[in-house]
C-alpha positions in Angstrom: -11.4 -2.1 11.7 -10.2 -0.5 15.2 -7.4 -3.7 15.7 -6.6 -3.1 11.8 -6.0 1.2 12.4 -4.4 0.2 15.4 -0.9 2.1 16.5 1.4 3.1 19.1 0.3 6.7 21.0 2.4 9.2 18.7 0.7 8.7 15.8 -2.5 8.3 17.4 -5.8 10.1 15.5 -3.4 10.4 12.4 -5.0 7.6 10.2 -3.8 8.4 6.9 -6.5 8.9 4.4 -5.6 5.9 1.5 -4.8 3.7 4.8 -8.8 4.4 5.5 -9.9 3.7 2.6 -7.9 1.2 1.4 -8.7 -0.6 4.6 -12.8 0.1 3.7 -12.1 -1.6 0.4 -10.6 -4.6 1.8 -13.1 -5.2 4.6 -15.8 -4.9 1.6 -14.2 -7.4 -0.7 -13.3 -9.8 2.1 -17.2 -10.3 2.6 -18.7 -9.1 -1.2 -15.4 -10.8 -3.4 -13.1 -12.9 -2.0 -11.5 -14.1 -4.9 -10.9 -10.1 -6.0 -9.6 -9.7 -2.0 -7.1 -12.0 -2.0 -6.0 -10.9 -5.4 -5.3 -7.3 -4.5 -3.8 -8.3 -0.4 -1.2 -10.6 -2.5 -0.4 -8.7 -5.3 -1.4 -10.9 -7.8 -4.3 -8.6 -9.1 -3.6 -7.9 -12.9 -3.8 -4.4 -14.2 -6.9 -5.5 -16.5 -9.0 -6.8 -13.6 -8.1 -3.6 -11.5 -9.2 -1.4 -14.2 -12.7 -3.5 -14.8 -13.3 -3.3 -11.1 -12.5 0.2 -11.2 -14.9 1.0 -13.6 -17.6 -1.2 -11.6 -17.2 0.6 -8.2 -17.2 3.9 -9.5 -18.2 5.2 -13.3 -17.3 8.7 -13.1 -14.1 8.6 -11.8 -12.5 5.0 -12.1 -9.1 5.9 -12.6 -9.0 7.6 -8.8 -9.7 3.9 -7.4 -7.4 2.3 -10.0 -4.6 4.6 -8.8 -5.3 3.6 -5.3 -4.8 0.0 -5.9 -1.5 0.7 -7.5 0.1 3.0 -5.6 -1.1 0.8 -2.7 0.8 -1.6 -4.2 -1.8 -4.4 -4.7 -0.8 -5.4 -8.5 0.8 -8.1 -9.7 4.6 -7.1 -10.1 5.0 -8.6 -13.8 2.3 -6.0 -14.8 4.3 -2.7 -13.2 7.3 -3.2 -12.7 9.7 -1.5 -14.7 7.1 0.0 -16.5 6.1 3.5 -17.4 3.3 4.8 -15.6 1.8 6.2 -19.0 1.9 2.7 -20.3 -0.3 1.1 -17.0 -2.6 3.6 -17.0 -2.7 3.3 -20.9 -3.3 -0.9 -20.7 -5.6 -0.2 -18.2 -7.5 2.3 -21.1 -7.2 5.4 -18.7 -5.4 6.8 -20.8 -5.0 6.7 -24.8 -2.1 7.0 -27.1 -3.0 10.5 -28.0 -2.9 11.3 -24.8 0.0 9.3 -23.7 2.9 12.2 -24.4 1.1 14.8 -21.8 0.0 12.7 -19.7 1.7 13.6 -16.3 0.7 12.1 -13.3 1.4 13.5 -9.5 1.3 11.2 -7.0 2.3 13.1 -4.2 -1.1 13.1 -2.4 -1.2 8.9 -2.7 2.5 8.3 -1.5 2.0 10.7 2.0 -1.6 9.1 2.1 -0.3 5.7 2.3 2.4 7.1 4.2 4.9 6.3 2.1 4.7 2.2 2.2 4.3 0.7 -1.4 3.0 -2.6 -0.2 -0.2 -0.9 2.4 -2.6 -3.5 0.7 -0.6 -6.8 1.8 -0.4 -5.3 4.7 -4.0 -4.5 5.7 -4.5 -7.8 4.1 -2.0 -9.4 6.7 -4.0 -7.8 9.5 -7.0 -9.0 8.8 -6.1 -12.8 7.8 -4.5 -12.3 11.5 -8.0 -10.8 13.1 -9.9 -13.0 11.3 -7.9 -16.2 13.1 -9.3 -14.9 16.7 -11.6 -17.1 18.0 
Protein backbone atom coordinates (compact mmCIF):
# COMPACT_ATOMS: atom_id res chain seq x y z
CA UNK A 1 0.00 0.00 0.00
CA UNK A 2 2.83 2.65 1.03
CA UNK A 3 4.90 2.01 -2.67
CA UNK A 4 1.29 2.13 -4.35
CA UNK A 5 0.32 5.94 -2.31
CA UNK A 6 3.72 6.73 -3.09
CA UNK A 7 4.56 10.62 -4.46
CA UNK A 8 6.92 13.30 -4.86
CA UNK A 9 7.14 15.80 -1.45
CA UNK A 10 4.48 18.52 -2.62
CA UNK A 11 1.68 16.43 -2.57
CA UNK A 12 2.79 14.53 0.34
CA UNK A 13 -0.12 13.55 3.13
CA UNK A 14 -2.69 14.60 0.39
CA UNK A 15 -3.96 11.03 -0.61
CA UNK A 16 -7.02 11.68 -2.24
CA UNK A 17 -9.98 9.95 -0.74
CA UNK A 18 -11.33 7.53 -3.91
CA UNK A 19 -7.39 7.01 -4.56
CA UNK A 20 -7.65 5.33 -0.87
CA UNK A 21 -10.25 3.50 -1.32
CA UNK A 22 -10.08 2.49 -4.67
CA UNK A 23 -6.58 1.30 -3.78
CA UNK A 24 -8.40 -0.79 -0.54
CA UNK A 25 -10.61 -2.42 -3.15
CA UNK A 26 -7.95 -3.53 -5.39
CA UNK A 27 -5.63 -4.91 -2.79
CA UNK A 28 -8.88 -6.92 -1.50
CA UNK A 29 -9.85 -8.32 -4.86
CA UNK A 30 -6.22 -9.08 -5.85
CA UNK A 31 -6.20 -11.69 -2.85
CA UNK A 32 -10.31 -12.49 -2.39
CA UNK A 33 -11.24 -12.25 -6.60
CA UNK A 34 -8.83 -12.21 -9.04
CA UNK A 35 -10.80 -12.80 -11.88
CA UNK A 36 -13.15 -9.60 -10.66
CA UNK A 37 -9.43 -7.59 -10.14
CA UNK A 38 -8.17 -7.94 -13.26
CA UNK A 39 -11.52 -7.13 -14.76
CA UNK A 40 -11.95 -3.67 -13.09
CA UNK A 41 -7.60 -2.75 -13.38
CA UNK A 42 -8.18 -3.34 -17.35
CA UNK A 43 -11.33 -1.97 -17.96
CA UNK A 44 -13.03 -4.82 -19.16
CA UNK A 45 -15.53 -5.11 -16.12
CA UNK A 46 -19.14 -4.92 -17.65
CA UNK A 47 -21.63 -2.55 -16.13
CA UNK A 48 -23.86 -5.73 -15.08
CA UNK A 49 -21.07 -7.41 -13.09
CA UNK A 50 -20.18 -3.98 -11.40
CA UNK A 51 -23.56 -3.55 -10.34
CA UNK A 52 -23.92 -7.35 -8.89
CA UNK A 53 -20.70 -6.77 -7.00
CA UNK A 54 -21.96 -3.60 -5.86
CA UNK A 55 -24.85 -4.95 -4.40
CA UNK A 56 -22.64 -7.86 -2.73
CA UNK A 57 -20.14 -5.54 -0.94
CA UNK A 58 -22.52 -3.22 0.32
CA UNK A 59 -26.67 -3.66 0.40
CA UNK A 60 -27.66 -0.34 1.59
CA UNK A 61 -25.87 1.70 -0.48
CA UNK A 62 -24.53 -0.11 -3.71
CA UNK A 63 -24.84 2.49 -6.10
CA UNK A 64 -21.97 4.70 -3.99
CA UNK A 65 -19.37 1.69 -4.91
CA UNK A 66 -20.84 1.32 -8.42
CA UNK A 67 -20.10 4.98 -9.00
CA UNK A 68 -16.66 4.56 -7.77
CA UNK A 69 -15.85 1.90 -10.22
CA UNK A 70 -17.07 4.13 -13.02
CA UNK A 71 -15.86 7.25 -12.36
CA UNK A 72 -12.59 5.45 -11.52
CA UNK A 73 -12.75 4.42 -14.87
CA UNK A 74 -12.63 0.59 -14.42
CA UNK A 75 -15.63 -0.38 -17.01
CA UNK A 76 -15.44 -1.75 -20.04
CA UNK A 77 -15.54 1.22 -22.69
CA UNK A 78 -18.38 -0.44 -25.04
CA UNK A 79 -20.62 -0.25 -21.92
CA UNK A 80 -20.03 3.83 -21.26
CA UNK A 81 -18.99 5.34 -23.71
CA UNK A 82 -21.02 7.64 -25.31
CA UNK A 83 -23.65 6.88 -23.21
CA UNK A 84 -25.94 8.85 -20.91
CA UNK A 85 -25.23 8.43 -17.42
CA UNK A 86 -29.10 7.98 -16.63
CA UNK A 87 -28.97 5.06 -19.05
CA UNK A 88 -25.68 3.17 -16.95
CA UNK A 89 -27.00 3.69 -13.90
CA UNK A 90 -30.43 2.61 -15.26
CA UNK A 91 -28.78 -0.95 -16.95
CA UNK A 92 -27.08 -1.26 -13.95
CA UNK A 93 -30.98 -1.09 -12.12
CA UNK A 94 -29.91 2.02 -9.94
CA UNK A 95 -32.07 3.72 -11.39
CA UNK A 96 -35.63 3.08 -13.02
CA UNK A 97 -37.44 4.57 -15.98
CA UNK A 98 -39.64 6.56 -13.79
CA UNK A 99 -36.99 7.83 -12.36
CA UNK A 100 -34.81 8.29 -15.28
CA UNK A 101 -36.05 12.15 -16.31
CA UNK A 102 -34.96 13.58 -12.60
CA UNK A 103 -32.45 11.76 -12.13
CA UNK A 104 -29.39 14.20 -11.80
CA UNK A 105 -26.18 13.00 -10.80
CA UNK A 106 -23.10 15.37 -9.31
CA UNK A 107 -20.03 14.00 -9.55
CA UNK A 108 -18.03 16.65 -8.39
CA UNK A 109 -16.89 15.03 -5.15
CA UNK A 110 -15.63 11.66 -7.30
CA UNK A 111 -13.73 13.63 -10.09
CA UNK A 112 -11.46 15.90 -7.32
CA UNK A 113 -11.38 12.56 -5.25
CA UNK A 114 -9.77 10.73 -7.95
CA UNK A 115 -8.07 13.83 -8.72
CA UNK A 116 -9.31 14.29 -11.84
CA UNK A 117 -7.75 11.02 -13.72
CA UNK A 118 -10.56 8.88 -15.42
CA UNK A 119 -8.42 5.75 -15.67
CA UNK A 120 -7.15 5.71 -11.43
CA UNK A 121 -8.19 1.91 -11.44
CA UNK A 122 -5.65 0.82 -14.32
CA UNK A 123 -3.47 2.71 -12.74
CA UNK A 124 -3.42 1.34 -9.17
CA UNK A 125 -3.74 -1.80 -10.99
CA UNK A 126 -0.34 -1.03 -12.93
CA UNK A 127 1.28 -0.46 -9.57
CA UNK A 128 0.65 -3.31 -8.08
CA UNK A 129 1.22 -5.89 -11.04
CA UNK A 130 4.68 -3.78 -10.84
CA UNK A 131 5.03 -4.35 -6.77
CA UNK A 132 3.95 -7.59 -7.05
CA UNK A 133 7.03 -8.47 -9.58
CA UNK A 134 9.63 -7.63 -6.60
CA UNK A 135 11.32 -10.40 -5.49
Amino acid sequence: MGHVFSTDETKKGRLLWCLGVGTLLMAALKIGDPSLYTDLGTCNLKVKEASEFSKKLDQTHPEWWFTLILTGGGLFPGDVENKELVDIYRNAGFVSKEEASQWVPDFGQWNSGWGHSSRRFNQIYTKIEEISSWN
